[in-house]
Backbone as numpy.savetxt, mean C-alpha at the origin, in Angstrom:
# Nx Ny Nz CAx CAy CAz Cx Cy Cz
-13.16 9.57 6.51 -12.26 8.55 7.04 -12.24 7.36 6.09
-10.51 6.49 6.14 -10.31 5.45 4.86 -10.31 4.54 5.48
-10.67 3.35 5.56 -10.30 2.13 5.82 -9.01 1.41 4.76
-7.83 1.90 5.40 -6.47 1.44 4.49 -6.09 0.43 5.16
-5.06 -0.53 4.38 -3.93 -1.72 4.44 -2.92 -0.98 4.21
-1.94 -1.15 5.23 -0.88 -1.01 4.79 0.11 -2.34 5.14
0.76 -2.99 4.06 1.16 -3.91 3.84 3.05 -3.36 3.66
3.39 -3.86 4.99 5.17 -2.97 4.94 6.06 -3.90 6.02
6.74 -4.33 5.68 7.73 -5.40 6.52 8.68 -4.72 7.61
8.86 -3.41 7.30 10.03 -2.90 7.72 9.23 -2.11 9.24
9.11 -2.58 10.22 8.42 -1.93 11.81 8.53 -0.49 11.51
10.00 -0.12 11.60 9.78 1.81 11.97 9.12 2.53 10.87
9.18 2.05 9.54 7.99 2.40 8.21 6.74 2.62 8.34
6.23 1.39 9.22 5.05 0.71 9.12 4.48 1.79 10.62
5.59 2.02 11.58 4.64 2.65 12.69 4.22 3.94 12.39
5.28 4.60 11.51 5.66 6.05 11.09 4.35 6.36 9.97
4.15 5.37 9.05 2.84 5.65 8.62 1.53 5.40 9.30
1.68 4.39 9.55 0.70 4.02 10.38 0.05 5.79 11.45
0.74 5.98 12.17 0.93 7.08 13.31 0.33 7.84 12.15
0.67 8.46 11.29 0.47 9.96 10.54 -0.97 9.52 9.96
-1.18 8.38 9.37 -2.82 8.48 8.73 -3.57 8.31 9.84
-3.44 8.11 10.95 -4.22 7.31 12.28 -4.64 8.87 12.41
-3.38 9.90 12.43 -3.46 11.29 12.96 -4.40 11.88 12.14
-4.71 11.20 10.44 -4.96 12.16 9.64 -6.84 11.96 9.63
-7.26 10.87 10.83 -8.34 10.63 10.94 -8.77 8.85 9.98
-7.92 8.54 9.80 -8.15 7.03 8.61 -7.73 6.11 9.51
-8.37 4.79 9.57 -8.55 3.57 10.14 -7.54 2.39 9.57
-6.72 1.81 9.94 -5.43 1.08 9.21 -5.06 0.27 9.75
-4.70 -0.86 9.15 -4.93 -1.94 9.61 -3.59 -2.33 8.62
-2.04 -3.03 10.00 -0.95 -3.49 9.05 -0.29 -4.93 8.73
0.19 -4.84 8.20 0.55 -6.09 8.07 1.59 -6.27 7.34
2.39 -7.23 7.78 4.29 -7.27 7.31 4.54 -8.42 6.83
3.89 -9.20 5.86 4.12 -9.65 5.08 2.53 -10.15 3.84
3.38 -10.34 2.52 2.64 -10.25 1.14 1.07 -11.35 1.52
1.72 -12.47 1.64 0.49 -13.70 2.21 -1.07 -12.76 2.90
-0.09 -12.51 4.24 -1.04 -12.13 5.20 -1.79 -10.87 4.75
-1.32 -10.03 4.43 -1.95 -9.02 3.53 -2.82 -9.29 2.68
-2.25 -9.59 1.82 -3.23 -11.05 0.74 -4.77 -11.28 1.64
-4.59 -12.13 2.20 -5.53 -12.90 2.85 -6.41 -12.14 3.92
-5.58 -10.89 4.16 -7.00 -10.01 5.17 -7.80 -9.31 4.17
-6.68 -8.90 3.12 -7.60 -7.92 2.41 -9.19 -8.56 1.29
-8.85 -10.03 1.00 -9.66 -11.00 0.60 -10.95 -10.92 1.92
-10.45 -10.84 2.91 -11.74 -10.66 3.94 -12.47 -9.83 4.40
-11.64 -8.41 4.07 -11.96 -7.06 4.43 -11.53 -5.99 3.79
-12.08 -6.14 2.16 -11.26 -4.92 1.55 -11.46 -4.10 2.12
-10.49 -3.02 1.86 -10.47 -1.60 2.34 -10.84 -0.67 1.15
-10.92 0.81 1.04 -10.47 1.47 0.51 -9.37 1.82 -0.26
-8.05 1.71 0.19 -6.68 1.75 -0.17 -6.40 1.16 0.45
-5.01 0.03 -0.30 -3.84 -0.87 0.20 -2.30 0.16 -0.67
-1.92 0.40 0.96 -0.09 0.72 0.81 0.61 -0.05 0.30
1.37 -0.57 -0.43 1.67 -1.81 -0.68 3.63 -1.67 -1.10
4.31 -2.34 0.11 5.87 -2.32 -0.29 6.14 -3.07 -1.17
6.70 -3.00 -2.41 7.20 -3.75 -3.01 7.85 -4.88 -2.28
8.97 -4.39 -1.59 9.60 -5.38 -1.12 9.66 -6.28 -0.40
8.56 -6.92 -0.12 8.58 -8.03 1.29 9.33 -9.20 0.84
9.37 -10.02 2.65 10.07 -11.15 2.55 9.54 -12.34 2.07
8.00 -12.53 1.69 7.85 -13.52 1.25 7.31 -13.59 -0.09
6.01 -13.34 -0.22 5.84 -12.99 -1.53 6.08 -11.34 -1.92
6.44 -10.72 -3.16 6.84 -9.34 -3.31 5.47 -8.42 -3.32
5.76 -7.11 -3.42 4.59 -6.59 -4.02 4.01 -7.01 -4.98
4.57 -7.08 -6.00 4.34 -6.95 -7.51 3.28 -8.40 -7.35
3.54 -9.25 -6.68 2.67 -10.36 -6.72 1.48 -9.76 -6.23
1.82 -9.46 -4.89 -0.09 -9.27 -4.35 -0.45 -8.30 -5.13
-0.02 -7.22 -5.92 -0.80 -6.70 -6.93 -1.27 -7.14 -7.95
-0.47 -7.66 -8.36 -0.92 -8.98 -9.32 -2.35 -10.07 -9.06
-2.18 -10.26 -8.06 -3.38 -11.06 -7.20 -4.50 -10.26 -7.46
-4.26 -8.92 -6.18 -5.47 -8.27 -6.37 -6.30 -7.73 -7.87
-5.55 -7.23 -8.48 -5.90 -7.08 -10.03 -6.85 -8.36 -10.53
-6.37 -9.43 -10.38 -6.75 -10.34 -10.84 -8.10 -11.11 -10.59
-8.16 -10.75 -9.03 -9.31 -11.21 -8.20 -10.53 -10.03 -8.82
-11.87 -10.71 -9.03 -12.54 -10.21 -9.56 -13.59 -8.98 -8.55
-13.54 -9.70 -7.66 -14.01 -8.76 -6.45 -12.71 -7.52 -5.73
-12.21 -7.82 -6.49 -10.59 -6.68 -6.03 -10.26 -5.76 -7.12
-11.04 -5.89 -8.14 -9.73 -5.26 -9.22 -10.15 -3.72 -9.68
-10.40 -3.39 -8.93 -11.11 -2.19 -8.78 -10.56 -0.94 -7.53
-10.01 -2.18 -6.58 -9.25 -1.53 -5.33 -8.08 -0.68 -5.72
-8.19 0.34 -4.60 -6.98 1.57 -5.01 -5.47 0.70 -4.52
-4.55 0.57 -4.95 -3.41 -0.18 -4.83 -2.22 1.07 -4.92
-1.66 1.52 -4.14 -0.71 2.38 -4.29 1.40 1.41 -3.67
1.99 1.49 -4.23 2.96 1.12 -3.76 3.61 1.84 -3.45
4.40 1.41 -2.30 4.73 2.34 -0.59 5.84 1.48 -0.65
7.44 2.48 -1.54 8.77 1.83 -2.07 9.57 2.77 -1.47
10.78 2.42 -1.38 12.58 2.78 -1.04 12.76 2.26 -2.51
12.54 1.69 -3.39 13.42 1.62 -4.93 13.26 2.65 -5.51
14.25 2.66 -6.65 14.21 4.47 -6.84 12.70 4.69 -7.83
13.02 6.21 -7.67 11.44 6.31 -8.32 11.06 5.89 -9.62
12.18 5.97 -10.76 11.60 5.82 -11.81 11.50 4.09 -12.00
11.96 3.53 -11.17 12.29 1.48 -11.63 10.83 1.63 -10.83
10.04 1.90 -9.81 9.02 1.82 -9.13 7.73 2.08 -9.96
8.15 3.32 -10.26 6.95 3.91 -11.21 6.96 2.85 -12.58
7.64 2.84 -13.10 7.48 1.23 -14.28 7.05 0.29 -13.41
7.39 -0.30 -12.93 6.72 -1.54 -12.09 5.33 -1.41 -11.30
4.88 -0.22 -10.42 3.54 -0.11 -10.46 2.61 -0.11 -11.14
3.03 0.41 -12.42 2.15 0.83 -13.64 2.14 -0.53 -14.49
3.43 -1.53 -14.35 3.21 -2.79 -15.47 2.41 -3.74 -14.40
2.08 -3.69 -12.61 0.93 -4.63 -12.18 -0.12 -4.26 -11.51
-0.25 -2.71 -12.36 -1.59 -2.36 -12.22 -1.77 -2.04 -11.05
-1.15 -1.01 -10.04 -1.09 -0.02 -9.49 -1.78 1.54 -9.59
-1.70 1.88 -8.45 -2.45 3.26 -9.28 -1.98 4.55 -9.26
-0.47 3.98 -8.59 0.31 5.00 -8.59 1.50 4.62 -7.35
2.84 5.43 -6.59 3.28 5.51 -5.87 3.52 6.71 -5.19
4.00 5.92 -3.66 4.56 6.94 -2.44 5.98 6.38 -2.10
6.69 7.34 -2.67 8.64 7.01 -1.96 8.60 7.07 -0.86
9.43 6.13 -0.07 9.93 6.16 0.62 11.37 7.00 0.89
12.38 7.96 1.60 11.24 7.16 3.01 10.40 8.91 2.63
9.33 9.20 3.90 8.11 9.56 3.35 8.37 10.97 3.87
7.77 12.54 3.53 7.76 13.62 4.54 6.39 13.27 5.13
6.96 13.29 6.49 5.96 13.56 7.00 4.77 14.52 7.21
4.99 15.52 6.22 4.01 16.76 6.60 3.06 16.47 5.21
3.16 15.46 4.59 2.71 15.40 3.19 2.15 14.25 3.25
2.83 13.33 3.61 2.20 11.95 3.33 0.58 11.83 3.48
0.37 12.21 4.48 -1.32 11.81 4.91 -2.11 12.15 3.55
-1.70 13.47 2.88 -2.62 14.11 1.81 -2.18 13.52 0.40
-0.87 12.77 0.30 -0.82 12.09 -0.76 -1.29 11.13 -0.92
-1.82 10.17 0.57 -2.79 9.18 0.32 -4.22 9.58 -0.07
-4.41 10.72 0.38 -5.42 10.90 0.49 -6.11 11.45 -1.14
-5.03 11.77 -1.44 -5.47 11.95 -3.28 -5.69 10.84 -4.15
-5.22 9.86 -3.65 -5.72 8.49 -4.37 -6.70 7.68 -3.72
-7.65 9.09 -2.74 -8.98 8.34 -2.53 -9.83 9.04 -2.97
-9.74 10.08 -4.09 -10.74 11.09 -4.42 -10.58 10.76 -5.99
């Protein structure tokens, strides 16, 4: 079992994953916007943070940026959890130090085990 963040603005995203890793036995904890994410995961890293590019306040690319940066973080698995297309995503995870991505939107019969490869 993972102790994940998933950091996703958009509710039916956020329940739909949420629901499938909960199912897949992993502990998750969400949050819909960049700040607040930010600031739990500073209190309680996890294992893996989901991370949407796109939020409304600060973007992904920042709190990855953050976390990278933070010295007690930069080590954390950071995956970004996008609707932009794959290849503009995949450049942009990889230029703030990401450790990879999950498109949106997600199959459900897969997702659980694609997180789950960027915990092994």
């Amino acid at each position: 079992m993972a102790r994940i963040v998933l950091i996703e603005d958009n509710p039916l995203n956020a329940r739909l994953a949420e629901r499938l890793l909960l199912r897949a036995g992993h502990e998750v904890e969400t949050l819909e916007d960049g700040e607040n994410g930010y600031a739990y995961i500073l209190q309680n890293p996890p294992d893996i943070v989901l991370l949407d590019l796109g939020l409304p306040d600060i973007d992904g690319q920042t709190v990855a940026a953050l976390i990278r940066q933070h010295p007690d973080l930069s080590q954390l698995r950071v995956v970004a959890f996008t609707a932009w297309p794959e290849a503009m995503a995949a450049e942009i995870a990889q230029a703030y130090g990401c450790n990879g991505v999950i498109n949106k939107p997600i199959d459900t019969r897969r997702f659980a085990a694609q997180v789950e490869q960027y915990l092994s």
